[in-house]
N, C-alpha and C positions, 0 to 999 in steps of 0.2 A: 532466358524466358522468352518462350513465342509471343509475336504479337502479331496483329492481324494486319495482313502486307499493304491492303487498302485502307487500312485506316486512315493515313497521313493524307491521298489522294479524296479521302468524302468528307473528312475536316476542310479539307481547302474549298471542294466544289459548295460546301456548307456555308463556309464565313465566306467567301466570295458572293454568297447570295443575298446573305443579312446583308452586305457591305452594298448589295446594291436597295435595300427597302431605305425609303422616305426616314431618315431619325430628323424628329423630331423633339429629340430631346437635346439639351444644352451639354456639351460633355465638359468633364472632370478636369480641371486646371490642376496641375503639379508640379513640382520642377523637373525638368531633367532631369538631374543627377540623379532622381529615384530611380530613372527605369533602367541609370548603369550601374547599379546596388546590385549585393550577391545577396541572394533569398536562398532559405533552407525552409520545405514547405512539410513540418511533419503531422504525421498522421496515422490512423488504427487500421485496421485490415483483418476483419475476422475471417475472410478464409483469399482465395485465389484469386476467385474473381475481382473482390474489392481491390486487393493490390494490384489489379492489372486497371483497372478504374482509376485508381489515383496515380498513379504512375502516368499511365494517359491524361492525366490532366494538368500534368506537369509538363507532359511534353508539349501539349498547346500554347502554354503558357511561353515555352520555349518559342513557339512559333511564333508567337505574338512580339518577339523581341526583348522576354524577361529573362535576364540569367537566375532559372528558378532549378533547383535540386529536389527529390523529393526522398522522404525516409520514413521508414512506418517505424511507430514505437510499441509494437505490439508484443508481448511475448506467448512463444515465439511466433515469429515474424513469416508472415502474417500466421495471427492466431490471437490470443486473449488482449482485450481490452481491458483493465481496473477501474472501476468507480474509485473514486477516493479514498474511502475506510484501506480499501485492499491495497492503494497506491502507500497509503501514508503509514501502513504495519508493515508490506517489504522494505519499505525503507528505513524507517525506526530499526527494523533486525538485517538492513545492510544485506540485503537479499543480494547473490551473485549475478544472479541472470538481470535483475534491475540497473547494478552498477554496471556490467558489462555494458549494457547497451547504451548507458549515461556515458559510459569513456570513449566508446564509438561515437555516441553525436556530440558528443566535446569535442572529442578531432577533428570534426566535420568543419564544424563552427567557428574553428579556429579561421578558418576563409572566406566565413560568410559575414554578411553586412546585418540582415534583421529574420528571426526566425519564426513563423506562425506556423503554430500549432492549430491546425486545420480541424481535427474531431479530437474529440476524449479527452482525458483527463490525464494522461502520462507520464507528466513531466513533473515532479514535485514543487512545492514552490519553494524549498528551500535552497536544489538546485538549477531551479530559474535564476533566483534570487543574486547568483555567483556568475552568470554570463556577462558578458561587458556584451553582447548583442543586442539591437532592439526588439522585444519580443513583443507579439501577437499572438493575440486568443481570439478563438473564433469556436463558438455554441452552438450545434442545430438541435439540443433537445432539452432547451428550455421549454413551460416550468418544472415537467412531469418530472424531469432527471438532473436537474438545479441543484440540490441537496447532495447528489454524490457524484456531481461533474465540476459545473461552473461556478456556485458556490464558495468551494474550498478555495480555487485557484485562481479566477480569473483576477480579481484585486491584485494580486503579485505578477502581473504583464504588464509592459507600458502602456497598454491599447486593448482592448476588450472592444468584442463583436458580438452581440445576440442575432441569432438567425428572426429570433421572437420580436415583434416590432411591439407586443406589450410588453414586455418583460425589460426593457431599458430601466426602465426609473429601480426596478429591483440589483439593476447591478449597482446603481449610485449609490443603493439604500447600502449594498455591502462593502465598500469603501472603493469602488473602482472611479478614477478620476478621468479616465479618459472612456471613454464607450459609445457605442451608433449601431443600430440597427442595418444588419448587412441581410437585402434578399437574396434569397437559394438561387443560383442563376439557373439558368435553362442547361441541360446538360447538350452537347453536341448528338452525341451516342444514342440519345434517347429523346426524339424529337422527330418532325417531319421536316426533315432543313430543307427540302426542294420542294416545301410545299407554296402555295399560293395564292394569293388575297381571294381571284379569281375558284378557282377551288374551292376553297372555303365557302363562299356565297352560291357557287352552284353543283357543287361534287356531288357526288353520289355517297350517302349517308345510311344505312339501315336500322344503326341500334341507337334507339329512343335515348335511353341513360345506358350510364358506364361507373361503376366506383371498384377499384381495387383495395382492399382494407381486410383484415383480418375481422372473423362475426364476435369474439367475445374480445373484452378486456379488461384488465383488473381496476381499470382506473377510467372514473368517469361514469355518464351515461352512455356515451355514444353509441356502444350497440342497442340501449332501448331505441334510442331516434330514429337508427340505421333498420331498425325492423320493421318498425309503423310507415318508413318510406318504402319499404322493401312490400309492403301489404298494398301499400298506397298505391305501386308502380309495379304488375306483376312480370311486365316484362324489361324490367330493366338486366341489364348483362353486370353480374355481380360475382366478383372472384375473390379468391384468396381465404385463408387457414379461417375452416370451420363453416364458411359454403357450401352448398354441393356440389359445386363446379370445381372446390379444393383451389389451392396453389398455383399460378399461371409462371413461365419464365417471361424473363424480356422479350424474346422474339412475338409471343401470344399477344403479350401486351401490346406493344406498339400495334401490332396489326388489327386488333381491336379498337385501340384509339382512332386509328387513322379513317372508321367508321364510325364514329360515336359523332350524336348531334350534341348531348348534355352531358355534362359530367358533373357529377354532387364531391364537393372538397367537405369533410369536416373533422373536426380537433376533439383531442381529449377532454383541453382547457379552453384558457385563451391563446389567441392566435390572432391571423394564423400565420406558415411559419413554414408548412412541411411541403413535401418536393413536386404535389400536386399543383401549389400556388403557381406554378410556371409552367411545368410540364401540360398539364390543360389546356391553354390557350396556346402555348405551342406546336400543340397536333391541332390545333381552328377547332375547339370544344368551346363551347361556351360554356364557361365554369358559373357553378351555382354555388356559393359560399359561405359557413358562417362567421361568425364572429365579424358581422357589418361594419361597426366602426370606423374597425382597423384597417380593416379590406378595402376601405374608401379612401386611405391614406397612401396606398400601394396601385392600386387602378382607377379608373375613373367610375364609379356604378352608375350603373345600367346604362353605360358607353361600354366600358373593356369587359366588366365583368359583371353581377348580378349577386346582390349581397340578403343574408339572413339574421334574423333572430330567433324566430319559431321556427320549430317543424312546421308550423300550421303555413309559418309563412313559405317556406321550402316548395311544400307539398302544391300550394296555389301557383307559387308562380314558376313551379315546372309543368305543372296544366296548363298553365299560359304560355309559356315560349314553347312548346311541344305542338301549340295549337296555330302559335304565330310564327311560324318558322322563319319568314323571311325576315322577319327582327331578330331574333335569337341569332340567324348568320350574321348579320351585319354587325353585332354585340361582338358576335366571335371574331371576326374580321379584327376588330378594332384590338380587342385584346388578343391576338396572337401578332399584330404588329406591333403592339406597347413591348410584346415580352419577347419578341428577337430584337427591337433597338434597345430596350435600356436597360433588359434582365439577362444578357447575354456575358461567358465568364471574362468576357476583354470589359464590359462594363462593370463587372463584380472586382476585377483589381484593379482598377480605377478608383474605383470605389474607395475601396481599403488605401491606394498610396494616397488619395486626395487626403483622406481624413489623417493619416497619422503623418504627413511629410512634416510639417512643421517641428512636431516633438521627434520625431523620427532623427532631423538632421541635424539637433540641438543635440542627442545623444550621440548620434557617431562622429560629431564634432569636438565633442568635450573625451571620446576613445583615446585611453593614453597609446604610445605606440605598441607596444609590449601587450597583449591582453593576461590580463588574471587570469589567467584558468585553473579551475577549481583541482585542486592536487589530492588525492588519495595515496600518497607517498610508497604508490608501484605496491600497493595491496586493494585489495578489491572492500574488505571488511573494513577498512580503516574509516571514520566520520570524516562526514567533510569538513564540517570544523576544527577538529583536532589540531593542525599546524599552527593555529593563531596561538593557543594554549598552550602548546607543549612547553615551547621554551621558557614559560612564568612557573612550571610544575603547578596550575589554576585546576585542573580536574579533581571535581568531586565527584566520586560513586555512591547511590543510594541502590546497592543490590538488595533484589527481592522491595520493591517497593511495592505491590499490590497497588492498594487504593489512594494510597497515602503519597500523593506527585509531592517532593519537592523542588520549588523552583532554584535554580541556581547551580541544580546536581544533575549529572548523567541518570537519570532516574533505568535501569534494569530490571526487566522482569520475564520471565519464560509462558507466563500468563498473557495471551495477546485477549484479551477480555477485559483489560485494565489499561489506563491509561500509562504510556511508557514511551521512553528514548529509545532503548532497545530492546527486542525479544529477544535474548538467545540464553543459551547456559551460562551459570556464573563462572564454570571451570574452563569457560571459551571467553573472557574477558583479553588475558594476553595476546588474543589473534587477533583481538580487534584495537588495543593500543599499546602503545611502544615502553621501554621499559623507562621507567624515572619523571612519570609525567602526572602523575597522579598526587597531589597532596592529603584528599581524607577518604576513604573508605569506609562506608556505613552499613552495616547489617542489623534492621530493625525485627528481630523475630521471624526469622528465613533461613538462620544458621539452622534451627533445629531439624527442616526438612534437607538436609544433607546429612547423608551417610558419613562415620566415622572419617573413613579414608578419601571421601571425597572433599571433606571439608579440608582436611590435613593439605590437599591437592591447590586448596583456595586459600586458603592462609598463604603457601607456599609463592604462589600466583600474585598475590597482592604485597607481598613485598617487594619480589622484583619492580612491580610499577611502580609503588611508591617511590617520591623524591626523597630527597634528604629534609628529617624531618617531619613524613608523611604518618600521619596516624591512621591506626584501625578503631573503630568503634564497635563494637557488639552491645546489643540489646539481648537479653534471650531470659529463658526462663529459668533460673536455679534450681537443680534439681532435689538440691538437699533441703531448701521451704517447701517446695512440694510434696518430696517426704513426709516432712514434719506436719504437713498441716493434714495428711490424710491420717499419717499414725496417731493424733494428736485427737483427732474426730472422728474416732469409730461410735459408728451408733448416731450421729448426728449428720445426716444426708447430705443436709444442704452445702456446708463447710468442709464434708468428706468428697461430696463430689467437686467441689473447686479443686481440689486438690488434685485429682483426677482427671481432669479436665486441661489442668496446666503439662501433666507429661503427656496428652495424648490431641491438644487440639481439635477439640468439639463444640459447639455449640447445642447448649441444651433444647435450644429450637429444634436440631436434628435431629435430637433423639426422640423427640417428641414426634416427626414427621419420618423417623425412618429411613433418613437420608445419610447416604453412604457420604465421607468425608475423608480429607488423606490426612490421615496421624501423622504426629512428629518419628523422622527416621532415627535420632538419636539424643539424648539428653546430655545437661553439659551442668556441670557444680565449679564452684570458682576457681579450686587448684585446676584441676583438669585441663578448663579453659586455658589458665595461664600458662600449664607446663603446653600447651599443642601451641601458644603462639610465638614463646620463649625456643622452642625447637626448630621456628621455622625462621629466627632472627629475630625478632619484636624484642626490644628492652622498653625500662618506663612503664612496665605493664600495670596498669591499678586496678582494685577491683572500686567500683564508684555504687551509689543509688541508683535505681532506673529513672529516667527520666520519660519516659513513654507511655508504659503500658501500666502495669500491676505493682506499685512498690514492695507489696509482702512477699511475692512469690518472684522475682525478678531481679538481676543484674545486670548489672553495666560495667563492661571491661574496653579500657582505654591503652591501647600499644601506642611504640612510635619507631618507626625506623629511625638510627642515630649512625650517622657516617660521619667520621671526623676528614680530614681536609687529607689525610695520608691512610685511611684507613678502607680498606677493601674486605667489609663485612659477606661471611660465607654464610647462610642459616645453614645452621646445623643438622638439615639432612642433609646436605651437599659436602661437608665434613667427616669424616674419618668416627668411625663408632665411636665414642666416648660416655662417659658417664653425663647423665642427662641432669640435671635439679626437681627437685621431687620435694613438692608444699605438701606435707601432711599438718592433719590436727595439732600433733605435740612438735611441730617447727620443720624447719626447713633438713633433707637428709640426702644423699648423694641416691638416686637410682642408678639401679647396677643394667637394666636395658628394658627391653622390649618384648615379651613373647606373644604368638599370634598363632592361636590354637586355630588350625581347621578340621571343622569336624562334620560326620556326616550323621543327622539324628534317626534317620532308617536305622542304622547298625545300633541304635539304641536310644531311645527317644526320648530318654531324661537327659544324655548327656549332654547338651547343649545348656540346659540351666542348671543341673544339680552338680554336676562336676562341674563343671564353670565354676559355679559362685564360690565351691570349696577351692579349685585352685588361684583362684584372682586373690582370695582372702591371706591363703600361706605364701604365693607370692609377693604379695603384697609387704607383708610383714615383711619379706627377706629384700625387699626392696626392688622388685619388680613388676613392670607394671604387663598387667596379662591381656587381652582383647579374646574375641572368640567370633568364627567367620563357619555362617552354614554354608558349606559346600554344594547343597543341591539350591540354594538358594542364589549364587554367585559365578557368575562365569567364570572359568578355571582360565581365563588369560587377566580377567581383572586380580584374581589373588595372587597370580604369581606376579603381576606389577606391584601388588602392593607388597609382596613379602618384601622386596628389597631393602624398603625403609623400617624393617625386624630385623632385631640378633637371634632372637630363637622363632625357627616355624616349627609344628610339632602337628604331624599330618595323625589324625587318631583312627585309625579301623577304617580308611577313604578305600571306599568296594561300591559297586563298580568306578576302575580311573578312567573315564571315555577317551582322553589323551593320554596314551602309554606314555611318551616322553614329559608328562606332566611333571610327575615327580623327581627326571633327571631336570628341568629346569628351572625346580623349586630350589633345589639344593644347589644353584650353581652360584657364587658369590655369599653365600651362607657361613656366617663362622658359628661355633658350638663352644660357647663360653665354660667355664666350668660352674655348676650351679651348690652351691652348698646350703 
C-alpha cells in the first residue's frame, strides 16, 4: 500500500512545533514499563482511505516511542463494520469470515501485551472474554449508536472509554467497572500544525461562519436548529450532504477552515464528543458550542471556547463575536493553544496508559506463562467452548428451538429472528461438533418441518455425536390422533379444524388475516418414528406422553444410544441389507425392505396419490415398507443419494430424464430382491 512520502517529514515539522507552544498543562505520570508493552491497536475501516488513516496513526504512535501494531477488524478488510445484532448472529452460526479473522488476531495477540479496540463493535465478548490480554474499549458514537455498539460490549473489556464526556455514568449504569471519558484528539493530517498564536489574532480571515454537517437526520432536532441559524446567518459557508454546496473532500475542507473566523459545533444529543471539538480551535476558529455544561468541563468558556444552550443564545452571541472580533481572536487564540497542548494524540495515550496502568500491570502480572488461547480444534465451525465439555460428553442439543431458549442447552435454530446459540442447518450439526460429545438431543416440534430423508440424514447424524448413553428426545405430533380426531368430527368445525391444523401447522389467526405459513414437510405416528430411529441405531426406544405441547394429539419418543465396553455399534444403514423390525397394530413382524417409488405426476397426475396409497397398502401387508418421491419436485442428485439407503427403487414413466446418466446411477449398488 502507497503512502504519502512526506508524510513522516510534516508529522515531524508538526509535533516539533506543538513541542515548542507554552503546555501548560500538568502531564500524565505512568510507569515505564507501559510505554515498553506490545499494543495491538484494532479497528474498522469502511473503505481505503480510512485504513490509510488508521494505519497512519499508528505509525505516529510508532514515532512517539509506542510499540503499537494496527489491525482493522472489518469484513472484509477494509469494508463492513457490524453493530452488535449482526456481530453476535455470525457468531451464534460460527460465520467463517468472522472466525477467520478471530484466528488471525489470536496469532497476533499471542505477542502482544494489551489490545484496544479503537472503533466498532467487532470483537464478540465472548471471544474477548478468552484473551489473557489486557483489553481496551474505546466509543466515539455514544449515545445515538450505544444500543448496537458500546452497550453490548464494552462491560466485558478491562478498561472502557466514552469519547462522550456525558455518557460516563451510562457505562457504570451497564456494569463497566473501570471507565473515563477520553477526548478525540486533534488529528495531525487535519489541522493547521504550522499555524500561529500570531496568525490567529491578526491573519486574514473572510468567511464569517463555517459548519460542515450533513442538512437532514433521522435523529434529533438538529437540522431544525441548523436552519433557523442558516436564516439567521445568510452568509455563512455551509457544506455537506443535502446543502447546495453538496459534499466537500478534506482538501476543500481544511482550506476553508484555514479562513473561517466562527465555527458552530452542534450534537444530535448530549455531548459533545464529535471531531469538531478539537479540530475547530485547531485551525484558530473560535468554536461556538452546545451542550454548555459539558463543554465547560473540556475548555475553559468564553476563555478557549464560547458555549450554548438556545439557538436564541447561538444566534446572539455570533452577532456578538462577529461584531467584536478582536475578542472572538483572542477566545480562539486561547483554545487552539488549550487543543495542541492537551488534546493532541501523544496526549490521548497518555491519557489512556495513565488511567489503565495500575489494573493494566496487575493483569499481565498475574499472565501464566503459557497464554490460553482460545482453540477451535483446526475447524473454523467448531464453538469456542466446546473443548471444556467434550471430554464430560455435557452437551445438550435443543434443535429447532424457536422461541422457547433453553438455558443449559446448545439452543439451534435456522431462524435467525429468534433467539439462539446457533443459526445453521440441523443436517450441519456434525460439522460443527465432534463425534461422542453430546449427551441429549431434543427435538421439540421441528422434526415435522424435515423431509422424510432428511430427517432419516439427522437421526443418522445424532447418533454418531451422541456419547455412550446419549438420548434422543422427540416431541412431535401423532399422526394417527390427528386422524382420529378429524375423522371422528366431521360436521363439527371447531374440533375438525384442530385436527387439521395439527398435520398442517397453522394458526387460525392466519387464516383469518391470510397469511401465507410453512406447513409441516412430513408426518410421523409412533411405529414409524420408532422403526426410522431403531434403523439408525437407537435401542431403549419408548413411546411416552407429551410433555410440552398438546397431550391429545401429541407424542413423545425417548431413544438412547447403548455401547457396551467391547461393543462397536453399526446403525443400521451402515450395515449390510437385512431385514428391518416392523411395529404393526396386531404386533411386532419381520420387514422384508424398503421400496422408493419415484414418480413423475405430468405423466399422470393421479399417480402420485392414487397408486401410491394402493401400492403402500398391499405392500405393506407383504411386509414392505413403500415411500413415494416426485420427481419434478426433487433434484435428481438428492434422490439418487437417497436411493442408496432402498432395496427397491422403481423409477415409473420418468420422461423427460434431464440427466441421461441418471438412471445408470440409480441402478448402481441396487439389489432387486425377489418380491412375492
Amino acid at each position: 500500500m502507497m503512502s504519502n512520502p512526506n508524510h513522516g517529514d510534516h508529522f515531524s515539522q508538526a509535533r516539533n512545533h506543538m513541542m515548542s507552544l507554552d503546555h501548560s498543562v500538568k502531564p500524565f505520570v505512568f510507569p515505564e514499563r507501559l510505554k515498553a508493552l506490545r499494543y495491538l491497536l484494532a479497528y474498522t475501516a469502511h473503505n481505503q482511505e480510512r485504513w490509510q488513516d488508521e494505519e497512519a496513526h499508528c505509525a505516529r504512535l510508532r514515532q512517539l516511542g509506542y510499540d503499537v501494531e494496527g489491525f482493522c477488524v472489518s469484513i472484509p478488510s477494509p469494508g463492513s463494520a457490524w453493530h452488535f445484532p449482526r456481530l453476535d448472529m455470525e457468531w451464534r452460526r460460527r460465520s467463517r469470515e468472522l472466525l477467520m479473522m478471530y484466528e488471525v488476531l489470536e496469532e497476533k495477540l499471542r505477542a502482544k501485551d494489551v489490545l484496544v479496540l479503537w472503533t466498532g463493535a467487532m470483537l464478540h465478548p465472548e471471544f474477548v472474554s478468552e484473551l489473557s490480554t489486557y483489553n481496551v474499549y474505546v466509543c466515539s458514537d455514544d449515545p445515538e449508536s450505544s444500543d448496537g455498539l458500546s452497550k453490548p460490549v464494552a462491560r466485558h473489556f478491562d478498561y472502557a472509554f466514552t469519547r462522550n464526556i456525558a455518557c460516563v455514568d451510562r457505562y457504570r449504569d451497564w456494569g463497566c467497572q473501570q471507565v473515563k471519558w477520553l477526548c478525540a484528539a486533534v488529528d495531525p493530517d487535519f489541522c493547521a500544525a504550522m499555524l500561529t498564536e500570531e496568525q490567529i489574532l491578526d491573519g486574514h480571515r473572510d468567511l464569517d461562519v463555517i459548519l460542515f454537517c450533513e442538512r437532514l437526520s433521522g435523529l434529533g432536532d438538529r437540522p431544525r436548529r441548523i436552519e433557523r441559524l442558516v436564516q439567521a446567518f445568510p452568509q455563512v459557508y455551509v457544506r455537506g450532504k443535502g446543502w447546495p454546496g453538496g459534499y466537500v473532500g478534506k482538501t476543500e475542507m481544511i482550506s476553508a477552515y484555514r479562513r473561517a473566523k466562527i465555527g458552530w459545533n452542534f450534537h444530535l444529543s448530549v455531548g459533545p464528543n464529535n471531531s469538531r471539538l478539537t479540530a475547530l480551535p485547531a485551525f484558530g476558529i473560535l468554536q461556538i458550542c452546545d451542550n454548555k455544561a459539558h463543554l465547560g468541563k473540556i475548555f475553559k468558556l468564553d476563555e478557549e471556547v464560547v458555549g450554548f444552550d438556545t439557538i436564541e443564545e447561538c444566534i446572539e452571541k455570533t452577532h456578538y463575536y462577529l461584531v467584536h472580533a478582536s475578542e472572538a481572536r483572542a477566545i480562539a487564540a486561547r483554545g487552539w493553544k488549550r487543543a495542541m497542548t492537551d488534546y493532541t494524540e501523544a496526549r490521548e495515550w497518555e491519557r489512556i496508559l495513565a488511567a489503565i496502568a495500575p489494573h493494566c500491570l496487575m493483569k499481565l502480572d498475574e499472565k501464566p506463562a503459557a497464554d490460553q488461547s482460545i482453540s477451535t480444534n483446526g475447524h473454523l465451525d467448531t464453538p469456542v467452548h466446546c473443548p471444556q465439555h467434550l471430554a464430560e460428553h455435557k452437551i445438550k442439543l435443543h434443535l429447532g428451538c424457536g422461541n422457547d431458549y433453553w438455558p443449559g442447552y446448545i439452543n439451534i435454530d435456522n431462524n435467525q429472528n429468534v433467539r439462539a446459540d446457533m443459526y445453521i442447518d440441523f443436517n450441519k450439526i456434525d460439522s460443527i461438533l465432534p463425534a461422542d460429545t453430546v449427551s441429549e438431543a431434543c427435538m421439540i416440534h421441528s422434526l415435522n418441518y424435515l423431509n422424510l430423508w432428511q430427517a432419516r440424514d439427522l437421526f443418522s447424524k445424532i447418533y454418531k455425536l451422541l456419547g455412550k448413553e446419549g438420548k434422543i428426545i422427540i416431541e412431535t405430533v401423532n399422526v394417527e390422533k390427528a386422524a382420529q380426531q378429524i375423522m371422528q368430527n366431521t360436521g363439527r368445525y371447531d374440533a375438525y379444524i384442530e385436527g387439521i391444523r395439527a398435520l398442517h401447522a397453522f394458526g387460525l389467526d392466519q387464516l383469518e388475516r391470510r397469511e401465507a405459513y410453512s406447513p409441516y414437510a412430513f408426518s410421523w405416528s409412533p411405529w414409524h418414528l420408532q422403526q426410522e430411529l431403531q434403523v439408525a441405531g437407537f435401542q431403549n426406544i419408548q413411546v411416552l406422553p407429551a410433555q410440552t405441547h398438546q397431550a391429545w394429539r401429541d407424542m413423545r419418543i425417548e431413544g438412547s444410544k447403548v455401547v457396551g465396553s467391547a461393543d462397536t455399534t453399526i446403525p443400521m444403514r451402515d450395515q449390510p441389507a437385512r431385514a428391518i423390525p416392523h411395529c404393526a397394530d396386531d404386533g411386532c413382524r419381520q420387514t422384508r425392505g424398503r421400496v422408493l417409488f419415484v414418480l413423475d405426476p405430468v405423466m399422470g397426475h393421479a399417480t402420485a396419490h392414487v397408486r401410491g396409497l394402493v401400492f403402500k397398502d398391499i405392500l405393506r401387508e407383504r411386509g414392505w415398507v413403500a415411500e413415494f418421491i416426485d420427481v419434478r419436485q426433487v433434484p435428481e442428485e438428492t434422490i439418487i443419494a437417497m436411493a442408496s439407503s432402498f432395496d427397491v427403487v422403481y423409477l415409473s414413466r420418468l420422461w423427460p430424464i434431464r440427466n441421461r446418466p441418471f438412471a445408470d446411477q440409480a441402478r448402481a449398488g441396487w439389489r432387486r430382491p425377489e418380491i412375492r
